[in-house]
C-alpha positions as CSV (number, residue, x, y, z in Angstrom):
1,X,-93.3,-149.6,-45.9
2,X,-89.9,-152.1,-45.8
3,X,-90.2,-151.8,-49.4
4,X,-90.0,-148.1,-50.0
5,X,-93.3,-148.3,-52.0
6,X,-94.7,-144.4,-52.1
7,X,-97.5,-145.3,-54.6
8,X,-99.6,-148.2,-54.5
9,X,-102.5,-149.0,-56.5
10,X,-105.2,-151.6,-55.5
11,X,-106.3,-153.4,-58.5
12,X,-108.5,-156.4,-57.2
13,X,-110.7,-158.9,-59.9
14,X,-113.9,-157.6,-61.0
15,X,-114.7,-155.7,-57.6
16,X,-114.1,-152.8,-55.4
17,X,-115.7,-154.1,-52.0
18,X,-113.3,-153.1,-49.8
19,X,-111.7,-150.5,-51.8
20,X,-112.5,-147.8,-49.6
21,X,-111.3,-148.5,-46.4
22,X,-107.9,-149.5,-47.9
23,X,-107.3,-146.4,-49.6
24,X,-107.9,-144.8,-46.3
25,X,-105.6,-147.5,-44.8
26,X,-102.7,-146.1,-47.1
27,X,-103.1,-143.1,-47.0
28,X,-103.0,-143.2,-43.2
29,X,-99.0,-145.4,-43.9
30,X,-98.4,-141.9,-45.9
31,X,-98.7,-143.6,-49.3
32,X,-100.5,-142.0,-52.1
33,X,-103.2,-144.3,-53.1
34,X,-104.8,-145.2,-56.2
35,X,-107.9,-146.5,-56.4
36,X,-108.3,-149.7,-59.3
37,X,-110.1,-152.2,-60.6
38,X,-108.9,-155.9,-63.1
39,X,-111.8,-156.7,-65.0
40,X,-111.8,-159.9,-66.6
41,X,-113.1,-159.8,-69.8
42,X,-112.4,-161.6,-73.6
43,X,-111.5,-161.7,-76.9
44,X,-114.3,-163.2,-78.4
45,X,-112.7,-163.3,-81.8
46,X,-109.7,-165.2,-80.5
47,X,-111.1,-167.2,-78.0
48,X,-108.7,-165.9,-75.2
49,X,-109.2,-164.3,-72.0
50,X,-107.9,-160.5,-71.6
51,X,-107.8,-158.4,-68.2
52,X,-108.4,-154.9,-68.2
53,X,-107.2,-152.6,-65.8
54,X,-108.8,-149.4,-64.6
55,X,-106.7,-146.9,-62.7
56,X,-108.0,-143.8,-60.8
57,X,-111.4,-145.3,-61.0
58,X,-114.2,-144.2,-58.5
59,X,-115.2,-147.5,-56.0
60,X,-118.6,-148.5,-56.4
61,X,-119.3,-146.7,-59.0
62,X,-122.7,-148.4,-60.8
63,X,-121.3,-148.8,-64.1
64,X,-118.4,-151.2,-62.5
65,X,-120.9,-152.6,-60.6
66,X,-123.7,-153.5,-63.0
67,X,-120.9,-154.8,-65.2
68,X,-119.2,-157.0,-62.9
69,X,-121.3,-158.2,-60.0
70,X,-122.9,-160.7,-62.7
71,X,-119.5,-162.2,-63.3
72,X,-119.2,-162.5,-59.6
73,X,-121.4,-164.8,-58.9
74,X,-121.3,-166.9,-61.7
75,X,-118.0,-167.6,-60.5
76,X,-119.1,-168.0,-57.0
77,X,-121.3,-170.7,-58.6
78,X,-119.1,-172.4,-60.9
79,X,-117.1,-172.7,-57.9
80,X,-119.7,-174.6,-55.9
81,X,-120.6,-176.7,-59.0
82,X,-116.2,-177.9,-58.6
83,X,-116.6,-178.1,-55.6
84,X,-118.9,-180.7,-55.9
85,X,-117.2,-183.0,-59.1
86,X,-114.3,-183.0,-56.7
87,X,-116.6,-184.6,-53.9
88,X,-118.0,-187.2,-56.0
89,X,-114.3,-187.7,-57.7
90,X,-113.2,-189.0,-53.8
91,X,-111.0,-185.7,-52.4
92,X,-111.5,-185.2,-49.1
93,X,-112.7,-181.9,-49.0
94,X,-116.3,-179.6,-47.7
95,X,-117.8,-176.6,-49.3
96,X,-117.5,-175.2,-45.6
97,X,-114.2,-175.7,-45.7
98,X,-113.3,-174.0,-48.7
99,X,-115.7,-171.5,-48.2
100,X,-113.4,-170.2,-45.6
101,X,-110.8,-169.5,-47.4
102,X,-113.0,-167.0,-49.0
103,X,-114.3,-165.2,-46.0
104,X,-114.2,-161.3,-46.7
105,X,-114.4,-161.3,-50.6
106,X,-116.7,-161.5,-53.0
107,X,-116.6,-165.6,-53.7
108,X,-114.5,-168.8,-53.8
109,X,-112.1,-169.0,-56.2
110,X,-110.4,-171.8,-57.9
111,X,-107.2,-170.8,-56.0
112,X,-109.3,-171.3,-52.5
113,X,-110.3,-174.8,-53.5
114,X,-106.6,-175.5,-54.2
115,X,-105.9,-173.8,-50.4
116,X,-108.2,-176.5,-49.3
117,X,-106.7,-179.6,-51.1
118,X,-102.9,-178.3,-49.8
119,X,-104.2,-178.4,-46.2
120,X,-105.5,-181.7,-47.1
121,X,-102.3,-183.2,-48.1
122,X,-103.2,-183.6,-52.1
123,X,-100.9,-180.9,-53.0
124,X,-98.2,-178.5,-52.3
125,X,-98.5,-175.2,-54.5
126,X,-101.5,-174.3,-56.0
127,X,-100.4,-173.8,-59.6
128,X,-99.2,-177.3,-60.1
129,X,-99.8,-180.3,-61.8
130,X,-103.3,-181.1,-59.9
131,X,-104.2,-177.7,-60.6
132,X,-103.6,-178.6,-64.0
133,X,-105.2,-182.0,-64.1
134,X,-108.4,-180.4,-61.9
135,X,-109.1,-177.1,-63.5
136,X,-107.6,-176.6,-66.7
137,X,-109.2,-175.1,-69.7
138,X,-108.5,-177.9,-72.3
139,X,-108.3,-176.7,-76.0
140,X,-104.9,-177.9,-78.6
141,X,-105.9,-181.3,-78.5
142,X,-106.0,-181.4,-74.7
143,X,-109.5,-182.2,-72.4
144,X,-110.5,-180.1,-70.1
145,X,-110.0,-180.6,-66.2
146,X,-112.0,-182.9,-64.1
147,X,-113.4,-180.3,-62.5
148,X,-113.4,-177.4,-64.9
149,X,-116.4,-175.2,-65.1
150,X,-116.6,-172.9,-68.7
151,X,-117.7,-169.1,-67.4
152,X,-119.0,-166.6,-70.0
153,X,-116.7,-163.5,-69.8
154,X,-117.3,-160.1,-70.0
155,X,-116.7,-158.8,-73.7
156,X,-113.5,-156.4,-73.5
157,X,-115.3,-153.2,-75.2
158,X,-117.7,-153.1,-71.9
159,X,-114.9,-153.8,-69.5
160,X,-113.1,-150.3,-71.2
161,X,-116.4,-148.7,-70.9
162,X,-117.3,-149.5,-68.1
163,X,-113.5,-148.1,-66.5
164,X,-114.0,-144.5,-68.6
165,X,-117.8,-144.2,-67.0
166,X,-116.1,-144.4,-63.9
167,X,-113.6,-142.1,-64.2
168,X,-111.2,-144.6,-64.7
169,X,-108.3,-144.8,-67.4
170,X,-108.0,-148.0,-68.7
171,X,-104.9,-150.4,-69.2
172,X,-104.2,-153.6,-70.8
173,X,-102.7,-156.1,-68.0
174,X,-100.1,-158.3,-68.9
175,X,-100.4,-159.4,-72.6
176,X,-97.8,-161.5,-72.8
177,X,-99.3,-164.0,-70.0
178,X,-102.7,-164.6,-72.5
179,X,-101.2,-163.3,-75.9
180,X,-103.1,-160.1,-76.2
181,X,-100.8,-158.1,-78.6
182,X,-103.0,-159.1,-81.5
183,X,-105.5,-157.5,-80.1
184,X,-103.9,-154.2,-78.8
185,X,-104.9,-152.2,-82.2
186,X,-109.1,-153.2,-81.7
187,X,-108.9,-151.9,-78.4
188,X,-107.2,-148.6,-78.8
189,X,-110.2,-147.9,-81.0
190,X,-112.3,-149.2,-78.0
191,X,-110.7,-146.6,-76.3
192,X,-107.8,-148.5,-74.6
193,X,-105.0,-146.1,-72.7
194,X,-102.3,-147.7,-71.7
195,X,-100.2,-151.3,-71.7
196,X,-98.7,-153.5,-68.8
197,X,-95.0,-153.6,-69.7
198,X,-93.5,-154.8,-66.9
199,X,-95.0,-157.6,-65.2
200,X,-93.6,-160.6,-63.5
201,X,-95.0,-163.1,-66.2
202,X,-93.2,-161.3,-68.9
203,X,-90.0,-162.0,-70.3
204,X,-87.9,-159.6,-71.5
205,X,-89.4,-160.5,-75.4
206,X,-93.0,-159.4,-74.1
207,X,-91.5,-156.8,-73.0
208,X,-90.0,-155.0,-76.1
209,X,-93.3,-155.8,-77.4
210,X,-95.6,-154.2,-75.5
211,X,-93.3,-151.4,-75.6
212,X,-93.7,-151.3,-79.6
213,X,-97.1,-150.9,-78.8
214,X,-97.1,-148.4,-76.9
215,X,-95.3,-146.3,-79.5
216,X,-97.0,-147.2,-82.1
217,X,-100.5,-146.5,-80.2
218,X,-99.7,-144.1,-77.8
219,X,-100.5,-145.8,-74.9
220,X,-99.1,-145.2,-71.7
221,X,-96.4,-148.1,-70.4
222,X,-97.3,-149.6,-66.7
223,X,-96.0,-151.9,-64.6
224,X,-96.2,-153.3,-61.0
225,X,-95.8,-156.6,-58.8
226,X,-99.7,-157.9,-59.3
227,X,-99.0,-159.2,-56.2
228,X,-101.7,-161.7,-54.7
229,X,-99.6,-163.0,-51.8
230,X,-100.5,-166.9,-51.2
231,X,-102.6,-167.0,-54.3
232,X,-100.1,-165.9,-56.9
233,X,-98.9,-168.1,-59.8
234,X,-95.2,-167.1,-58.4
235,X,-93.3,-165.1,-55.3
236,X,-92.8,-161.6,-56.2
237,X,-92.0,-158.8,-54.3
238,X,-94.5,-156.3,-53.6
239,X,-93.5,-153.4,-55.5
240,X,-91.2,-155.2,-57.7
241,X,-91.5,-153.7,-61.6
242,X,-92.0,-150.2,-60.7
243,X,-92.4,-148.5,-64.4
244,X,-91.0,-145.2,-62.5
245,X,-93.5,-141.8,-61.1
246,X,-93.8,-140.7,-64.7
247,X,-96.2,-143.5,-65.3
248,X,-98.7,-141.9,-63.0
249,X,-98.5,-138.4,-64.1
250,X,-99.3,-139.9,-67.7
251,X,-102.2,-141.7,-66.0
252,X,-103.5,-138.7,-64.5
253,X,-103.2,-137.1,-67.5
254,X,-105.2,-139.6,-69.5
255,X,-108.0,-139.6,-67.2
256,X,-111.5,-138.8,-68.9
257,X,-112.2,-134.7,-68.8
């Protein structure tokens, strides 16, 4: 409430456990909630990973579910499997532990097995250069991390489809931060709705261009803080990039009849 936020959406990865009781939650703070979802899906024909975003979506809805509880625990797994390389590797660190970390959503994440390595003294942010070492995704001549497990994404047609079954309008997130905008005209025809524009990963290039594609598409410009507290790649402010009330009428109004 210290931030004057009178709109807050609740976009959480590939789930919407939860979801429910903190709608209720803000709407109890006198904020007008709206329920979300981040689906993370791919470009199969560019080999990079795109998020979509469904707004005004109903929680629990099966066609959400069938599409992304799958993807769930094949993370929770890949995360055990890292886990486990990390062990044999010499860090100092238990499933247990980690697991922890975890407690009240849907898995571990690579982010919770960096919380345990901080608290362990092997690090002091989570997105730095063991991060890098541990878990990253290789490719441009680079290898992979030491502890980097491949997962099978969704494909980004079902992620849309998915988000209209549910009632859901859906939004491209942050194409600047994976290099989407190559792929903006594709999923228009998948039915795509809108574009993040203002996100804290963008610069003020990504921007202009994800406005251009909004024009040129029709899609309805977003914004907001993606704000993961601990977990996120930097400190931001939550509420920060407000794209203004006229971005959720134009939500509402793109909302399947």
């Amino acid at each position: 409430m210290k931030e004057n936020i009178s709109v807050l959406a609740v976009t959480n990865h590939d789930t919407t456990k939860g979801l429910v009781a903190m709608l209720e939650r803000g709407r109890e703070l006198g904020l007008d909630m709206i329920p979300g979802i981040e689906i993370s899906a791919y470009d199969m024909e560019r080999s990079r990973r795109v998020h979509i975003l469904g707004y005004f979506i109903e929680p629990g809805h099966p066609a959400l579910e069938q599409l992304c509880t799958p993807m769930i625990h094949k993370r929770h797994e890949a995360s055990r499997v890292m886990v486990e390389r990390l062990i044999e590797a010499g860090y100092s660190i238990t499933w247990d532990q980690v697991s922890r970390y975890a407690d009240g959503g849907t898995g571990v994440y690579k982010q919770h097995i960096m919380h345990a390595l901080i608290d362990n003294g092997y690090a002091k942010t989570i997105y730095g250069e063991l991060y890098k070492k541990l878990f990253s995704r290789g490719g441009n001549g680079e290898e992979p991390g030491m502890a980097y497990v491949r997962l099978d994404y969704l494909h980004a047609r079902d992620a849309i489809e998915a988000v209209i079954q549910a009632g859901g309008v859906p939004v491209l997130a942050h194409p600047g931060q994976y290099g989407n905008f190559e792929y903006v005209r594709e999923l228009v025809g998948m039915g795509l709705q809108g574009i993040e524009v203002w996100h804290s990963l963008h610069d003020a290039e990504d921007e202009e261009r994800a406005m251009e594609y909004a024009r040129r598409y029709d899609l309805v410009m977003t914004g907001g803080s993606d704000f993961h507290g601990f977990y996120g790649e930097r400190e931001v402010r939550l509420g920060s990039k407000d794209p203004g009330i006229s971005c959720v009428q134009e939500l509402k109004k793109r909302r399947p009849k």
